[in-house]
N, CA, C and O atoms as a GROMACS GRO file, in nm:
protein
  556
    1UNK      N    1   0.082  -0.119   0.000
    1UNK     CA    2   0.000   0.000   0.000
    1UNK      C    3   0.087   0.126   0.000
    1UNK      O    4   0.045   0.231  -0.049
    2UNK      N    5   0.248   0.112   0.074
    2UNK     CA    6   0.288   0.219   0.069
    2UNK      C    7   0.308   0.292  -0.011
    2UNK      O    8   0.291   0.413  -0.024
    3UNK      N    9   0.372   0.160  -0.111
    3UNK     CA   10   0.449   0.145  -0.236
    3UNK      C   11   0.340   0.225  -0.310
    3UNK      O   12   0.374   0.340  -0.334
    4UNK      N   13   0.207   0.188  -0.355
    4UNK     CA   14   0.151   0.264  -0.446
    4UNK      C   15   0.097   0.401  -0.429
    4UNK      O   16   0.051   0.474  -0.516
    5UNK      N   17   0.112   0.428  -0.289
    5UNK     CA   18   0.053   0.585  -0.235
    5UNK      C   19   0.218   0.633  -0.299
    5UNK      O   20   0.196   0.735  -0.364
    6UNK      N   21   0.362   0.602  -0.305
    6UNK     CA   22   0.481   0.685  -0.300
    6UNK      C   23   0.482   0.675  -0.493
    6UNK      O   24   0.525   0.770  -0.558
    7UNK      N   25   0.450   0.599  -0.535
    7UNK     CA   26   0.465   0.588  -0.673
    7UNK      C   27   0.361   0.657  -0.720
    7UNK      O   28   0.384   0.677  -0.839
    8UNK      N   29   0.238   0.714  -0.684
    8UNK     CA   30   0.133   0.824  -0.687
    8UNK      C   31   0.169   0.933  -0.678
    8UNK      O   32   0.136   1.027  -0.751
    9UNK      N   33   0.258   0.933  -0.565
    9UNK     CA   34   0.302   1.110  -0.535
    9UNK      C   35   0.450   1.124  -0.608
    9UNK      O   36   0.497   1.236  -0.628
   10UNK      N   37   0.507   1.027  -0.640
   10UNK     CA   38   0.581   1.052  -0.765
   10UNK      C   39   0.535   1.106  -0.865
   10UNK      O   40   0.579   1.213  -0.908
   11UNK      N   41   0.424   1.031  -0.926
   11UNK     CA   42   0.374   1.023  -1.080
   11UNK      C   43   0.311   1.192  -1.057
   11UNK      O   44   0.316   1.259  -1.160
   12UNK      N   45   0.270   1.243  -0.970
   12UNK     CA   46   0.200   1.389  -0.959
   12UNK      C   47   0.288   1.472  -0.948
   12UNK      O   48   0.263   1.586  -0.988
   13UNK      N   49   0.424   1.444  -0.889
   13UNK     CA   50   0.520   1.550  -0.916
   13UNK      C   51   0.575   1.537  -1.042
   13UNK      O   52   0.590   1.643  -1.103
   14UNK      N   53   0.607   1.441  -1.094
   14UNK     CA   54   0.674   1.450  -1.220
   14UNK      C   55   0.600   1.512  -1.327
   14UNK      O   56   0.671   1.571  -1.409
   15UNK      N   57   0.471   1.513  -1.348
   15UNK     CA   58   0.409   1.578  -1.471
   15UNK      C   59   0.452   1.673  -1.440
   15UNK      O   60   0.550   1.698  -1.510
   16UNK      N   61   0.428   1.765  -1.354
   16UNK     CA   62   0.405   1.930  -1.362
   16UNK      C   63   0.570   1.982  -1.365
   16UNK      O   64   0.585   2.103  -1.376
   17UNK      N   65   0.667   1.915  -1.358
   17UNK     CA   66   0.794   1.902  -1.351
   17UNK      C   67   0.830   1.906  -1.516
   17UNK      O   68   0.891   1.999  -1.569
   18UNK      N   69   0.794   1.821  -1.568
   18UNK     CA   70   0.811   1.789  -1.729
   18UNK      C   71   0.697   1.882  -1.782
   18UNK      O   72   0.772   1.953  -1.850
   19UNK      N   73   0.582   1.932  -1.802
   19UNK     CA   74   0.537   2.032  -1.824
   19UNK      C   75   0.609   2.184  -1.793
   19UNK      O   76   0.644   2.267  -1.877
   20UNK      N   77   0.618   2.189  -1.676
   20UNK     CA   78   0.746   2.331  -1.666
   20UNK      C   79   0.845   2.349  -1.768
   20UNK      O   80   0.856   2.443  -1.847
   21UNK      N   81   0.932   2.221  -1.751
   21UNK     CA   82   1.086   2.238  -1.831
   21UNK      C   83   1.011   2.218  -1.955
   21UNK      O   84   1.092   2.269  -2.032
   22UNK      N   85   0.902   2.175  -2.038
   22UNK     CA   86   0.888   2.171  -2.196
   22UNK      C   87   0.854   2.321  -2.217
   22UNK      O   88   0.914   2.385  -2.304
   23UNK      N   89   0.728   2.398  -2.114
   23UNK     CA   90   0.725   2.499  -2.108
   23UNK      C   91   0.835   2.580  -2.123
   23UNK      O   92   0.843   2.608  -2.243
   24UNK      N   93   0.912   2.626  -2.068
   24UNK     CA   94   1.037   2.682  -2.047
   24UNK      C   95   1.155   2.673  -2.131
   24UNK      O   96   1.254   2.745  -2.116
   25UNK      N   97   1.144   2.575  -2.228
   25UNK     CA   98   1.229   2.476  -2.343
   25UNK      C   99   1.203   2.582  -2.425
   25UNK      O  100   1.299   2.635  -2.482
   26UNK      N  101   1.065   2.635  -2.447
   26UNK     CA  102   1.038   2.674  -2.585
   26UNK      C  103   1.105   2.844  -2.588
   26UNK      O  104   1.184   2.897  -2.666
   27UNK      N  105   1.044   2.889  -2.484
   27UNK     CA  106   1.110   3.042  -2.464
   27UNK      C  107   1.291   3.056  -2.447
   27UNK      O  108   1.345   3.166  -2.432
   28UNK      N  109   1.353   2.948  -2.452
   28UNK     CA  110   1.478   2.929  -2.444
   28UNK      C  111   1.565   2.920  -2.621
   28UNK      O  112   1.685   2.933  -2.646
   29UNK      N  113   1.476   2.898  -2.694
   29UNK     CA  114   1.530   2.841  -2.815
   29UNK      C  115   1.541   2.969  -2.885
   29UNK      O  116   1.439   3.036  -2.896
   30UNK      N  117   1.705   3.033  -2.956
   30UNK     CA  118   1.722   3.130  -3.008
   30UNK      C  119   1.665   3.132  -3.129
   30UNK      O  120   1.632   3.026  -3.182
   31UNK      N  121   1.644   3.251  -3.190
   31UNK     CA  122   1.655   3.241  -3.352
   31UNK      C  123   1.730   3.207  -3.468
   31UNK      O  124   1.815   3.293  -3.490
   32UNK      N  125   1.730   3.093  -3.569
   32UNK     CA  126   1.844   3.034  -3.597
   32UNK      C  127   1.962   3.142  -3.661
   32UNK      O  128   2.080   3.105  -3.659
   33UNK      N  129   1.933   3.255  -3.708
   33UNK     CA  130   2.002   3.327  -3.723
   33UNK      C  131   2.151   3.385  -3.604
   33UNK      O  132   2.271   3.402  -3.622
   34UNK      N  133   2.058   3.401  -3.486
   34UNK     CA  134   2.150   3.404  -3.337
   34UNK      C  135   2.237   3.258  -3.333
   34UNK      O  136   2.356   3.270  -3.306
   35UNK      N  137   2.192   3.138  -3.356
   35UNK     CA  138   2.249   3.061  -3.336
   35UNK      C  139   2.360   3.036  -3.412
   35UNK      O  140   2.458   2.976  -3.370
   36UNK      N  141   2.346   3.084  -3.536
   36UNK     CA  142   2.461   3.068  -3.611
   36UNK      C  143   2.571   3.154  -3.623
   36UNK      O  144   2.691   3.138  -3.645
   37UNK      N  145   2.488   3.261  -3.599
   37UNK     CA  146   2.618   3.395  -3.550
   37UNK      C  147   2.713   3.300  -3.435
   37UNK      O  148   2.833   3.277  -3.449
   38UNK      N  149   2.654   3.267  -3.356
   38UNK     CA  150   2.733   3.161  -3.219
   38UNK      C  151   2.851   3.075  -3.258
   38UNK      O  152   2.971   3.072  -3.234
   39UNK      N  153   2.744   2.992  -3.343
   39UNK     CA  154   2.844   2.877  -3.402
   39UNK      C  155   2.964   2.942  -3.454
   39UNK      O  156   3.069   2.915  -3.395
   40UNK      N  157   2.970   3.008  -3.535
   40UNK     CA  158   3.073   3.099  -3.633
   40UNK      C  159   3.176   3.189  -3.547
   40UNK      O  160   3.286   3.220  -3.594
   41UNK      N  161   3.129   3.234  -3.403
   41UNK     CA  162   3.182   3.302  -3.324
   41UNK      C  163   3.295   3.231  -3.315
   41UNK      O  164   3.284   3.111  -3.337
   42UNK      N  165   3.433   3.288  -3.281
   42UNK     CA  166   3.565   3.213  -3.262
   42UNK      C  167   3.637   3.261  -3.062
   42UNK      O  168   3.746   3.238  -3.010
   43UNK      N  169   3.531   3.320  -3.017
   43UNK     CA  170   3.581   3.435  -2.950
   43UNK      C  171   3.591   3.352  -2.822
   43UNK      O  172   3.651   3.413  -2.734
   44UNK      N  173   3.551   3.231  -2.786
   44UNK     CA  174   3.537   3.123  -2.632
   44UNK      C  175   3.508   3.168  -2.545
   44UNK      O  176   3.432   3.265  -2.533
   45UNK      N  177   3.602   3.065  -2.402
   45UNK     CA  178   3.574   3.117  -2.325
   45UNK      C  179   3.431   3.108  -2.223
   45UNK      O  180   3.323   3.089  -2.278
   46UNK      N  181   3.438   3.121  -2.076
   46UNK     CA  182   3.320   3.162  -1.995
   46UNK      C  183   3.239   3.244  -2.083
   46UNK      O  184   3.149   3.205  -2.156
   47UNK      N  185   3.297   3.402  -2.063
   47UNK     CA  186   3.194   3.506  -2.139
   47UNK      C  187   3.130   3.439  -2.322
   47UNK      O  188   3.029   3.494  -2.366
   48UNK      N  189   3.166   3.378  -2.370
   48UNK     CA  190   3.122   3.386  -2.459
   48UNK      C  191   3.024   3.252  -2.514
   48UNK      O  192   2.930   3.252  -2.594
   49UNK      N  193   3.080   3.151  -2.443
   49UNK     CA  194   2.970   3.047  -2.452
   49UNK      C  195   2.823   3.068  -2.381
   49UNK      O  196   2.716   3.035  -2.431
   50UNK      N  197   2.839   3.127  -2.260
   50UNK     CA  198   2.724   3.215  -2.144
   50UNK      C  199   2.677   3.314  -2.236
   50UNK      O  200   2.561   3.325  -2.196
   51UNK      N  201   2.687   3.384  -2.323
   51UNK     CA  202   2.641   3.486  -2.406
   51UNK      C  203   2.541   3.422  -2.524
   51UNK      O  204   2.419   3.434  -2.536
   52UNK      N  205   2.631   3.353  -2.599
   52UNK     CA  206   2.554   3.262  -2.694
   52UNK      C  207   2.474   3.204  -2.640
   52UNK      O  208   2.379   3.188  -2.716
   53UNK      N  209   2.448   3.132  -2.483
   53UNK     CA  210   2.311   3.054  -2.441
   53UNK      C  211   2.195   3.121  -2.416
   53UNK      O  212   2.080   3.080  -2.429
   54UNK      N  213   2.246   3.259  -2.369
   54UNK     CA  214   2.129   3.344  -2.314
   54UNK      C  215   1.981   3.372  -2.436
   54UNK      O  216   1.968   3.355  -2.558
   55UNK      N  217   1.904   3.413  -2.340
   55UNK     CA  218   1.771   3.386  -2.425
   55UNK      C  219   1.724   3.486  -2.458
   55UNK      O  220   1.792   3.566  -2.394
   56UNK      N  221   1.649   3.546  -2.518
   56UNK     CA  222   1.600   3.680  -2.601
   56UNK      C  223   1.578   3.787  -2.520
   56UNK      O  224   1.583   3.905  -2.553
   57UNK      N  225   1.544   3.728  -2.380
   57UNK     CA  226   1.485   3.826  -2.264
   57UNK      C  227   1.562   3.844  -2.188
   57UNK      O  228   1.547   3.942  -2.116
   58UNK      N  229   1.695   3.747  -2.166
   58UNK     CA  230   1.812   3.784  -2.103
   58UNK      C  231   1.919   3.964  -2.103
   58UNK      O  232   1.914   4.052  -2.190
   59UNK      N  233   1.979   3.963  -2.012
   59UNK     CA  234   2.017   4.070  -2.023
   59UNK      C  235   2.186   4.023  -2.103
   59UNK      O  236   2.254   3.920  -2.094
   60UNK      N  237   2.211   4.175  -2.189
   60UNK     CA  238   2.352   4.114  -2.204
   60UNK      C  239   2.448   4.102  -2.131
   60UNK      O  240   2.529   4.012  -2.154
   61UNK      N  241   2.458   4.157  -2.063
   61UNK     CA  242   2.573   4.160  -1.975
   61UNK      C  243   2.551   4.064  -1.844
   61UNK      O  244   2.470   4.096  -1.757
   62UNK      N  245   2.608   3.976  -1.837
   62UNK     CA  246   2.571   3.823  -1.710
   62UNK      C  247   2.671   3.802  -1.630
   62UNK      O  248   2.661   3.713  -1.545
   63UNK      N  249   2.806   3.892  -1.643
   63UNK     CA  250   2.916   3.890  -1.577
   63UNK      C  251   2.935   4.010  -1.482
   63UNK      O  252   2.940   4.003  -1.359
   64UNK      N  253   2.946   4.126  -1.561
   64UNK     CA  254   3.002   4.284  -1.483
   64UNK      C  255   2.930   4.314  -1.388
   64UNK      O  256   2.848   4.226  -1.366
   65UNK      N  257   2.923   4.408  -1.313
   65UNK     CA  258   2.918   4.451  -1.233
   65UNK      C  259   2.750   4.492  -1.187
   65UNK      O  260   2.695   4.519  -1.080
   66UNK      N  261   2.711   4.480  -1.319
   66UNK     CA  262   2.543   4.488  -1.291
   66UNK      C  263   2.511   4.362  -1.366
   66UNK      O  264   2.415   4.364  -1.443
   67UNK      N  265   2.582   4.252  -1.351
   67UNK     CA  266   2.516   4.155  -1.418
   67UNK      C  267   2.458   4.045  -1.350
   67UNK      O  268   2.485   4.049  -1.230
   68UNK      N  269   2.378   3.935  -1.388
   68UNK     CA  270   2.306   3.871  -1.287
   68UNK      C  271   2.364   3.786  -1.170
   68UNK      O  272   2.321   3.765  -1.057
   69UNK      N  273   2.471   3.746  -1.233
   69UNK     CA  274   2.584   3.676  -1.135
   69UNK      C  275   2.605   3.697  -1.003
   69UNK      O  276   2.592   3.628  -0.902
   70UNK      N  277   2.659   3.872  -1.038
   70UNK     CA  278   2.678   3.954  -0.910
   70UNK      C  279   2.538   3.996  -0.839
   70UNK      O  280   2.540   4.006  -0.716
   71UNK      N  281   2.423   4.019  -0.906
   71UNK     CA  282   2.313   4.016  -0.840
   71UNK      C  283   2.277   3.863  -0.797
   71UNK      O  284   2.157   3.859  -0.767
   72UNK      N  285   2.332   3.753  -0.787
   72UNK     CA  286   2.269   3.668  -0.738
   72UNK      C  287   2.321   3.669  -0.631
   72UNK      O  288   2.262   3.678  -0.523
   73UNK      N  289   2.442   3.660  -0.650
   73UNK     CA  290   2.570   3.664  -0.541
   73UNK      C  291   2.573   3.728  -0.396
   73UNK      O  292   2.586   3.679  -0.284
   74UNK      N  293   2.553   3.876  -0.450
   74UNK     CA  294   2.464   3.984  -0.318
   74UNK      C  295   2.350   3.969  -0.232
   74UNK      O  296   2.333   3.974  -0.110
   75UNK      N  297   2.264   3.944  -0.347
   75UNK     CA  298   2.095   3.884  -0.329
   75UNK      C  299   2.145   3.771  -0.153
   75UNK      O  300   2.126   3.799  -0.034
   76UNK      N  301   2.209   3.650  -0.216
   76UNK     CA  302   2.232   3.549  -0.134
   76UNK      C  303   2.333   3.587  -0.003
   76UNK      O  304   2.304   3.556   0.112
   77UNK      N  305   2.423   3.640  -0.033
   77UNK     CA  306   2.500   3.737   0.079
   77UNK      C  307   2.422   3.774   0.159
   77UNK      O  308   2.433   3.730   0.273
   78UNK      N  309   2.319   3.865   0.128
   78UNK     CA  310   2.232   3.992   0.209
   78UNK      C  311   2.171   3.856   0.320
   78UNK      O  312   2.199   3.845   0.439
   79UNK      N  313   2.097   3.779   0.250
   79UNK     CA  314   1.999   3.694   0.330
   79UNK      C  315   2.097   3.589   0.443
   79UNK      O  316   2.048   3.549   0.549
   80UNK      N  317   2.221   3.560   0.405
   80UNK     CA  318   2.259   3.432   0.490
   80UNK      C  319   2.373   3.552   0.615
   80UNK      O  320   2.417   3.510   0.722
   81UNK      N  321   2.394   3.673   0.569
   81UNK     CA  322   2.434   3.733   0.692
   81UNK      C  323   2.329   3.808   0.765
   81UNK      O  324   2.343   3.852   0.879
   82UNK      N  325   2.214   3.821   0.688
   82UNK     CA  326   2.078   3.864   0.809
   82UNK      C  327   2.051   3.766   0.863
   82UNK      O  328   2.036   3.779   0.985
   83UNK      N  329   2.032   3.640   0.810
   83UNK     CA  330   1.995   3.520   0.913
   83UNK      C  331   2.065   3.499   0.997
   83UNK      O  332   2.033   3.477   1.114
   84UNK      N  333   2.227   3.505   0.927
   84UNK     CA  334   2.364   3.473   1.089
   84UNK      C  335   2.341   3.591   1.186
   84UNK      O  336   2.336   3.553   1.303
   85UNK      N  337   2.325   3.728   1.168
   85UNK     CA  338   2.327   3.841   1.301
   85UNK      C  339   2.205   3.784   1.366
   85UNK      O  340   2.184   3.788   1.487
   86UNK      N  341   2.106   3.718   1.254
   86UNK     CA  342   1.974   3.715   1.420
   86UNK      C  343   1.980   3.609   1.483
   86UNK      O  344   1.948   3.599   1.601
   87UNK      N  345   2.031   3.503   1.401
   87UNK     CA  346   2.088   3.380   1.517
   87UNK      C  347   2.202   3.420   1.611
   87UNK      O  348   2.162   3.370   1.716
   88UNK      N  349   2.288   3.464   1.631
   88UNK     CA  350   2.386   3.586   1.709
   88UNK      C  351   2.313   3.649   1.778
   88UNK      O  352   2.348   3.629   1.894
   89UNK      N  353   2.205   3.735   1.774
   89UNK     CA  354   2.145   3.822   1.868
   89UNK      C  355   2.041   3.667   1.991
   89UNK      O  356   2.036   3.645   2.112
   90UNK      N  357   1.977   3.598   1.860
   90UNK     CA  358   1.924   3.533   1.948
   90UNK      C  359   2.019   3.442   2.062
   90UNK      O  360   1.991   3.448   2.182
   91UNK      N  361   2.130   3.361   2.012
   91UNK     CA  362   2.249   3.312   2.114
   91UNK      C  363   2.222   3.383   2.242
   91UNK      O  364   2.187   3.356   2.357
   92UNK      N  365   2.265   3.525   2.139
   92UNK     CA  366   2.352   3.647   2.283
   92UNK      C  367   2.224   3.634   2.422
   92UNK      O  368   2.255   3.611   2.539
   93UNK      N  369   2.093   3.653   2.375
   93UNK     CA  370   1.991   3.603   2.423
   93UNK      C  371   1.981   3.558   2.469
   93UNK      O  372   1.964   3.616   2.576
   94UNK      N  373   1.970   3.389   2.485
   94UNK     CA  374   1.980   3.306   2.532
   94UNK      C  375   2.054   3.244   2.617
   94UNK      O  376   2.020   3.170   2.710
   95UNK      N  377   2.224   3.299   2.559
   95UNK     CA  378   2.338   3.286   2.686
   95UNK      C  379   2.316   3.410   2.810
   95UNK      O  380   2.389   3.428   2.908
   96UNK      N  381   2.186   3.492   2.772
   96UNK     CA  382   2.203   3.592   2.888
   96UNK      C  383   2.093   3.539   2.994
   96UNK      O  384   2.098   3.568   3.114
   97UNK      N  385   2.007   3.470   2.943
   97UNK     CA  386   1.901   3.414   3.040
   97UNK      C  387   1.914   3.314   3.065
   97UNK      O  388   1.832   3.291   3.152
   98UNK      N  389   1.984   3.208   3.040
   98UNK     CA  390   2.060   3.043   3.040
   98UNK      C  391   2.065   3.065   3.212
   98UNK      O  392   2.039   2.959   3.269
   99UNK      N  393   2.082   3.134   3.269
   99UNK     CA  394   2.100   3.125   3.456
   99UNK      C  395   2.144   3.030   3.520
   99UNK      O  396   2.110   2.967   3.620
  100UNK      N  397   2.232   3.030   3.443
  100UNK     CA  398   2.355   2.940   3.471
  100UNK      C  399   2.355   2.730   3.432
  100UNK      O  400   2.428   2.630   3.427
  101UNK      N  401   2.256   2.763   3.420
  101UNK     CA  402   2.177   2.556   3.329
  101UNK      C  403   2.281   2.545   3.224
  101UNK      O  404   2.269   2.615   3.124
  102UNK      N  405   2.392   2.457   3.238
  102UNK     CA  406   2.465   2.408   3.213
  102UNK      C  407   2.450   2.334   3.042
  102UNK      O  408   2.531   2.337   2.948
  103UNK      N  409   2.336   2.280   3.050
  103UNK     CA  410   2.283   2.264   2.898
  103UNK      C  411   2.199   2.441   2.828
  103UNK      O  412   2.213   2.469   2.709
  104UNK      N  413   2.146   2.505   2.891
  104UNK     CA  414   2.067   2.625   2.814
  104UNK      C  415   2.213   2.709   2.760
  104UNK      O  416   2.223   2.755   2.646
  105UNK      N  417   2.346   2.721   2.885
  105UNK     CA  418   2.486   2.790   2.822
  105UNK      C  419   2.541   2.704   2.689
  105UNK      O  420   2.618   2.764   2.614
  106UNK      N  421   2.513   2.592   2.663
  106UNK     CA  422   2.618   2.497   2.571
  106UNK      C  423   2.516   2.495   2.479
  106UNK      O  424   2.558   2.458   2.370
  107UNK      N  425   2.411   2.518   2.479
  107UNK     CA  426   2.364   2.584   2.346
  107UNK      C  427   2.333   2.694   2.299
  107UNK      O  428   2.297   2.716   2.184
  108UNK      N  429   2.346   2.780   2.399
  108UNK     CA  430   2.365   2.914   2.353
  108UNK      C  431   2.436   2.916   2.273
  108UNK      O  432   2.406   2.927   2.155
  109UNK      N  433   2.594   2.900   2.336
  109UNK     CA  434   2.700   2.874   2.276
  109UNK      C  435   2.711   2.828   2.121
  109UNK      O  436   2.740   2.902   2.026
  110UNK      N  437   2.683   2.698   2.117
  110UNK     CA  438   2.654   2.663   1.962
  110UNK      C  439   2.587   2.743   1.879
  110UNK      O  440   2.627   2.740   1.763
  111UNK      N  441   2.476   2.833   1.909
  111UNK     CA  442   2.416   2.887   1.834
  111UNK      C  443   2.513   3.023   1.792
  111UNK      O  444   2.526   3.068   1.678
  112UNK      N  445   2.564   3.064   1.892
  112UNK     CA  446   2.687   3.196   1.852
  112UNK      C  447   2.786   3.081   1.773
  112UNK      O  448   2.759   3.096   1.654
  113UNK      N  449   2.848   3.014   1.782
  113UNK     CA  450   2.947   2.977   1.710
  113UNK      C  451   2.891   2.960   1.561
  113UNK      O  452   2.948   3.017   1.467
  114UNK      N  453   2.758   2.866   1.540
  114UNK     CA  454   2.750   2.829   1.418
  114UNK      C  455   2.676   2.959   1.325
  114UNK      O  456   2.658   2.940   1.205
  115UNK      N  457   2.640   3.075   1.380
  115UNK     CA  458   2.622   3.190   1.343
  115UNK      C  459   2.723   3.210   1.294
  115UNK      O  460   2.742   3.177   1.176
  116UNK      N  461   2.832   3.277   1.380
  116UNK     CA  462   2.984   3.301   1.310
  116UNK      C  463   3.032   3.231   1.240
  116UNK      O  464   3.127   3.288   1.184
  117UNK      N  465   3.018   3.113   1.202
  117UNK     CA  466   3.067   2.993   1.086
  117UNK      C  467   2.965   3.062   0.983
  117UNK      O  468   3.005   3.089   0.870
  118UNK      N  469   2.872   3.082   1.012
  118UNK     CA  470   2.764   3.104   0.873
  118UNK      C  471   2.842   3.236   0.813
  118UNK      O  472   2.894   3.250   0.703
  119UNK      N  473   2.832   3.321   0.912
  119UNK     CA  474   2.913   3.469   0.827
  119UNK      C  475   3.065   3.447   0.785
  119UNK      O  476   3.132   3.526   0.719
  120UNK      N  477   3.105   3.327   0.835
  120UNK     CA  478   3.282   3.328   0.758
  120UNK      C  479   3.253   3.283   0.644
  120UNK      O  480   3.300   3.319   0.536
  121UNK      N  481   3.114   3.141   0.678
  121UNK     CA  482   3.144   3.062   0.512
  121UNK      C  483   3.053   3.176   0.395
  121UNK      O  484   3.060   3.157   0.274
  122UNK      N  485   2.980   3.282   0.451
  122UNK     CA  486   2.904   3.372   0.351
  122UNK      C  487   3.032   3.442   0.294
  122UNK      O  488   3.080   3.430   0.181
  123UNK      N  489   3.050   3.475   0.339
  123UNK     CA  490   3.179   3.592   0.323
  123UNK      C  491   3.311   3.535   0.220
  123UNK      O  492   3.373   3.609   0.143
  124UNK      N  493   3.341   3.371   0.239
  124UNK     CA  494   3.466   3.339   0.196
  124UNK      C  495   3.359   3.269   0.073
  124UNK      O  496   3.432   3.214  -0.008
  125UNK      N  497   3.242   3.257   0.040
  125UNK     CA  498   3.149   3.209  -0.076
  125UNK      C  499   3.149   3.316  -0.168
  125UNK      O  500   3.162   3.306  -0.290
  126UNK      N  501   3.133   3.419  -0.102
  126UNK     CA  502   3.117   3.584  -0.190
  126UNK      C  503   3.301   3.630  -0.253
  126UNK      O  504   3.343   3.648  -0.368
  127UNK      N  505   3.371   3.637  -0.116
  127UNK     CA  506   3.494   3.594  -0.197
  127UNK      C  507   3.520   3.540  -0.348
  127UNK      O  508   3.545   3.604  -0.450
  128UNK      N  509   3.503   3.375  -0.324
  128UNK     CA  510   3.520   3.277  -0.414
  128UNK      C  511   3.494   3.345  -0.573
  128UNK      O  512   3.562   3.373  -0.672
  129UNK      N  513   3.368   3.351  -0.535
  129UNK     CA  514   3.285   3.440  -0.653
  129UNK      C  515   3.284   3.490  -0.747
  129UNK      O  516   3.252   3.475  -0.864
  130UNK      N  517   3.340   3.578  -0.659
  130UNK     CA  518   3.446   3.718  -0.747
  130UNK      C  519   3.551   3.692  -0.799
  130UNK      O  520   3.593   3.755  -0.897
  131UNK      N  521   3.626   3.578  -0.735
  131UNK     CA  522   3.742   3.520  -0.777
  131UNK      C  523   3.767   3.511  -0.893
  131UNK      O  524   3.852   3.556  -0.970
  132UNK      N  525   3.614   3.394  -0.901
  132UNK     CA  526   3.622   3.328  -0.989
  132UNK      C  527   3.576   3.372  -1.165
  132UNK      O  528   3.611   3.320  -1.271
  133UNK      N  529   3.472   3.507  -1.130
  133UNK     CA  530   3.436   3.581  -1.236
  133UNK      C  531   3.519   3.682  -1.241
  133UNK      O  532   3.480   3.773  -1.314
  134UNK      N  533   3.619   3.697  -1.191
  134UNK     CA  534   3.684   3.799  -1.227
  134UNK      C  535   3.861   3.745  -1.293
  134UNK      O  536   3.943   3.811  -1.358
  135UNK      N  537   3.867   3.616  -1.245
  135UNK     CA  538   3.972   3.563  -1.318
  135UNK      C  539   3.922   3.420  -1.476
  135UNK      O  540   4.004   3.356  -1.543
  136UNK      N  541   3.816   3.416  -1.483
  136UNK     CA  542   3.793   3.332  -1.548
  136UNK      C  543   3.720   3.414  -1.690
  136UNK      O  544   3.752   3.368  -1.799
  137UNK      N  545   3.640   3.513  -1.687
  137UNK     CA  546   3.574   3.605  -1.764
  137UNK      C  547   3.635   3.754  -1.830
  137UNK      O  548   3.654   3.851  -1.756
  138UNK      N  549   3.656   3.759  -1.942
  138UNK     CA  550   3.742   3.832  -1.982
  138UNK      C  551   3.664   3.940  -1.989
  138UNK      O  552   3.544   3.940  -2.018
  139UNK      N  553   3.743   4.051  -1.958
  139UNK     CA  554   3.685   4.193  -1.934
  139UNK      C  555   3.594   4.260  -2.079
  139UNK      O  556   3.544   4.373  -2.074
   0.00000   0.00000   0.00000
């Protein structure tokens, strides 16, 4: 019985899954004219294979400084160091009312530490990033 209730809720996620991506297939497909400009292109590279994929509604620029990359990049920054300061405030919180309970301090604790792990690994992710679009993507 389980078996056919989990192979049900399979079969209902997968349509609307394969409907999306056929959906989404079609608004993706350039004009063959664009495509062949591509093919013919000699120019490689990150920037230029990422250029040739983009889709009619895409923006051109997917690398610089206003491009979506770096807006994703920030976007995700902003959110995982607002979540680490309020897990930090909440810790600080918690290690202040803990009244001395030996388990309420040792998780306070954890919660300040793995806060501060969240803002090193945000920070050295945003790093990376830049690293990596800025040494791999030609100006």
């Amino acid at each position: 019985m389980k078996s056919i209730i989990k192979k049900s809720l399979q079969a209902l996620l997968i349509v609307p899954a394969l409907a999306l991506g056929v959906s989404f297939a079609g608004g993706l497909v350039s004009s063959p004219a664009a495509l062949a400009q591509c093919t013919n292109d000699a120019s490689g590279g990150i920037g230029g294979g990422a250029n040739c994929a983009q889709g009619e509604d895409q923006q051109a620029d997917l690398f610089g400084e206003s491009g979506i990359f770096k807006t994703i990049t920030n976007v995700l920054l902003f959110i995982i160091g607002a979540i680490s300061v309020i897990m930090l405030i909440i810790g600080g919180i918690r290690y202040t009312t803990s009244n001395g309970d030996s388990g309420a301090v040792t998780t306070a604790k954890n919660t300040i530490l793995y806060a501060v792990i969240g803002i090193v690994v945000a920070l050295l992710a945003y790093a990376l990033v830049n690293f990596v679009i800025t040494s791999f993507v030609e100006n």
